[in-house]
PASEBA-1860 file (N, C-alpha, C; in nm, 3 decimals):
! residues 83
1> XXXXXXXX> 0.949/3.337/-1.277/0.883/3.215/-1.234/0.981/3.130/-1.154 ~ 0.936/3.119/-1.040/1.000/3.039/-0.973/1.029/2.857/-1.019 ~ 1.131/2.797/-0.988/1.139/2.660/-1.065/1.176/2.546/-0.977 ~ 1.056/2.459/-0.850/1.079/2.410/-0.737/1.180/2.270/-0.779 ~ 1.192/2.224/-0.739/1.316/2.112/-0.727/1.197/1.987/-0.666 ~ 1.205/1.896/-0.776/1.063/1.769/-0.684/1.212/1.703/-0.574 ~ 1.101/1.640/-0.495/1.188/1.593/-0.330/1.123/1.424/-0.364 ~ 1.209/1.352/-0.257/1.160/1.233/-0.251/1.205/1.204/-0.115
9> XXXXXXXX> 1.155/1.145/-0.040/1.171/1.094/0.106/1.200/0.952/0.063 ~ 1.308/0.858/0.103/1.316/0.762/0.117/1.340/0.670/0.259 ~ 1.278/0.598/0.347/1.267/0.546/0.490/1.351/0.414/0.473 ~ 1.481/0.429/0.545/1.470/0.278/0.531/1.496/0.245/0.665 ~ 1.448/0.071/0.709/1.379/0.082/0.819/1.441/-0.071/0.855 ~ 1.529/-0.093/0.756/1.623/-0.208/0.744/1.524/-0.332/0.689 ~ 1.652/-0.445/0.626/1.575/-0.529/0.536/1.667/-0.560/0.409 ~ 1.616/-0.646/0.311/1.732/-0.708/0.189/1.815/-0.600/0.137
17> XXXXXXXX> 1.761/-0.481/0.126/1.835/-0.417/0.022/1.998/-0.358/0.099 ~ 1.988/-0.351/0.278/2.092/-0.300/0.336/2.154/-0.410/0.405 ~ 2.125/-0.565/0.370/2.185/-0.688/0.492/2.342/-0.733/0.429 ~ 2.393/-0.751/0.549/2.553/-0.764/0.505/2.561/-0.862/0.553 ~ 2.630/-0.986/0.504/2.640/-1.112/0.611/2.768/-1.115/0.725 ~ 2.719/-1.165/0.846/2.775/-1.100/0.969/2.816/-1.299/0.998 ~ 2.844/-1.314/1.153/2.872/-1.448/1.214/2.714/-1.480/1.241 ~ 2.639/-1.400/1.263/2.488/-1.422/1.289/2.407/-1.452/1.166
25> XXXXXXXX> 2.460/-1.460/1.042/2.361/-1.485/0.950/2.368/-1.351/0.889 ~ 2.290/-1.286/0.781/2.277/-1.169/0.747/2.202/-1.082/0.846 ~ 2.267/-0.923/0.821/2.188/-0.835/0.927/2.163/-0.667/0.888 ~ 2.071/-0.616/0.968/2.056/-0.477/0.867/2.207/-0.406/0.857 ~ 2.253/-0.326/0.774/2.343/-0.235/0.817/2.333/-0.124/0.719 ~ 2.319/0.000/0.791/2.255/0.110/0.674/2.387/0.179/0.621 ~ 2.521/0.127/0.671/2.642/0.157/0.562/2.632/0.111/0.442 ~ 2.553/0.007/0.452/2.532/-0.074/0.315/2.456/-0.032/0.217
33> XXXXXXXX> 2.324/0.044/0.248/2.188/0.131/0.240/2.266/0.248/0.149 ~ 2.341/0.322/0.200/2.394/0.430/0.138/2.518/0.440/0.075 ~ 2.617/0.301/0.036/2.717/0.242/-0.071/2.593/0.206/-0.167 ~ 2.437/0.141/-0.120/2.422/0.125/-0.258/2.329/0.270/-0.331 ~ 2.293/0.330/-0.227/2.242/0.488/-0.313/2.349/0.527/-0.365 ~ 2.478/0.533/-0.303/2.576/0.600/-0.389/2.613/0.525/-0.528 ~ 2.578/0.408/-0.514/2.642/0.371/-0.679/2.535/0.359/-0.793 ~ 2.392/0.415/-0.759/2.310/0.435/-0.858/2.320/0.609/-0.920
41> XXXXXXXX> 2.408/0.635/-1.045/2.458/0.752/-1.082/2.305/0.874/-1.097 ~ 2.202/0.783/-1.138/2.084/0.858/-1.164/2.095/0.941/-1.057 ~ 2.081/0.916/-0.931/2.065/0.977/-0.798/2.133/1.106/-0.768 ~ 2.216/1.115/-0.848/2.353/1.249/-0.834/2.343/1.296/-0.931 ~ 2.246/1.288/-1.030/2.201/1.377/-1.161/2.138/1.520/-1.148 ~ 2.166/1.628/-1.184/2.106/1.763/-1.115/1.981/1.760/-1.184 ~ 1.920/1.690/-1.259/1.759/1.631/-1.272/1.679/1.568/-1.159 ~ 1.750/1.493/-1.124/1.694/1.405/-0.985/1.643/1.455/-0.881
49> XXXXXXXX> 1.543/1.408/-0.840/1.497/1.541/-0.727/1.550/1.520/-0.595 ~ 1.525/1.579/-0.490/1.629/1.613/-0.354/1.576/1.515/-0.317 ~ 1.642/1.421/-0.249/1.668/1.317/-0.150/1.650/1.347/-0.023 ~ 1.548/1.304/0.078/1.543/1.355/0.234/1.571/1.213/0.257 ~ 1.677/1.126/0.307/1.708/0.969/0.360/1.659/1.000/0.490 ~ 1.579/0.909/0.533/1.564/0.857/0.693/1.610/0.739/0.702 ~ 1.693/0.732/0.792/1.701/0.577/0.828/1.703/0.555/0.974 ~ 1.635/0.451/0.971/1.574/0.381/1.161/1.711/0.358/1.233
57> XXXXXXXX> 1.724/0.353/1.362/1.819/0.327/1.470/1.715/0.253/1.548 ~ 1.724/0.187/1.616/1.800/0.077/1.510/1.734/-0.009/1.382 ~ 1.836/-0.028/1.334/1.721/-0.070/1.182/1.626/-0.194/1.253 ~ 1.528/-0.275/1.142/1.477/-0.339/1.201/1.529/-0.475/1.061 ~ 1.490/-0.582/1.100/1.496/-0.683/1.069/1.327/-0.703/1.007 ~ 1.309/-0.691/0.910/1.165/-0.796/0.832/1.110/-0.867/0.863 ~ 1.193/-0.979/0.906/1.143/-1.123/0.967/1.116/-1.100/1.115 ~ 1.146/-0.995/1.194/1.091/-0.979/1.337/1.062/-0.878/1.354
65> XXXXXXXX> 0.942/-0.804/1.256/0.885/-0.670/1.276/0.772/-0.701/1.370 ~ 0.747/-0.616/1.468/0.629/-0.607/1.570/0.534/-0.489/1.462 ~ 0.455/-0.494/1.523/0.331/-0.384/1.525/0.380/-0.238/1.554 ~ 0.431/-0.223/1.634/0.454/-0.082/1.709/0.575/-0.063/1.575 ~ 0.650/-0.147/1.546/0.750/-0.094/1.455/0.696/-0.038/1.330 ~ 0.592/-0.106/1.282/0.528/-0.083/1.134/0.465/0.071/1.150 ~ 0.411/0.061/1.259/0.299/0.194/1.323/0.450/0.296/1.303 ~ 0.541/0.288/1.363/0.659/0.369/1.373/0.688/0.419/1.212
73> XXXXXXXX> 0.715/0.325/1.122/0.753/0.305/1.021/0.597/0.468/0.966 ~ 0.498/0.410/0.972/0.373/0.524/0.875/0.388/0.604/0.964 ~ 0.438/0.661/1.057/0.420/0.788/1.134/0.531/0.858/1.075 ~ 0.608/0.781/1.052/0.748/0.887/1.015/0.740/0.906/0.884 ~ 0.667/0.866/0.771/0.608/0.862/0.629/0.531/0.973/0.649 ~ 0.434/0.931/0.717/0.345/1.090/0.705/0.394/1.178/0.795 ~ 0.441/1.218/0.875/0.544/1.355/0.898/0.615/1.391/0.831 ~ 0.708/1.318/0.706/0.761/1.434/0.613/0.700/1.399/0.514
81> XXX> 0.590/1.338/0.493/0.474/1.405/0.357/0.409/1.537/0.393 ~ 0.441/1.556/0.504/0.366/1.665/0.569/0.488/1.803/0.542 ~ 0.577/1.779/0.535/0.676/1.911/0.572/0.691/1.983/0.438
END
């Protein structure tokens, strides 16, 4: 019997959880995004299921998301729900 490994896609697309404060106020930075995946230990547990990270270039900012960005944002959600 084969024994699949569950996956999780996580998008990040910039926003609170990756903002570093800069001379501009706070701003996305996805170095920040992946210091804090790395310090949640659950994540590196050989229980945990595989991690596919996307992250946007350029990230976006929350407070000045357009339309076309959000649309961007569910297209790239459902292409790897799809894979």
């Amino acid at each position: 019997m084969t024994v699949y490994r569950k996956k999780i896609c996580l998008i990040y697309t910039g926003g609170t959880v990756g903002m570093v404060r800069s001379a501009r106020g706070y701003v996305p930075d996805n170095a920040r995004f992946r210091e804090e995946l790395a310090a949640i230990p659950d994540l590196h547990s050989p229980e945990a299921p595989a991690c596919d990270l996307v992250i946007f270039d350029p990230l976006l900012d929350s407070s000045d998301i357009a339309v076309l960005r959000t649309t961007c944002a569910a297209t790239t959600a459902t292409a790897k729900a799809t894979e």
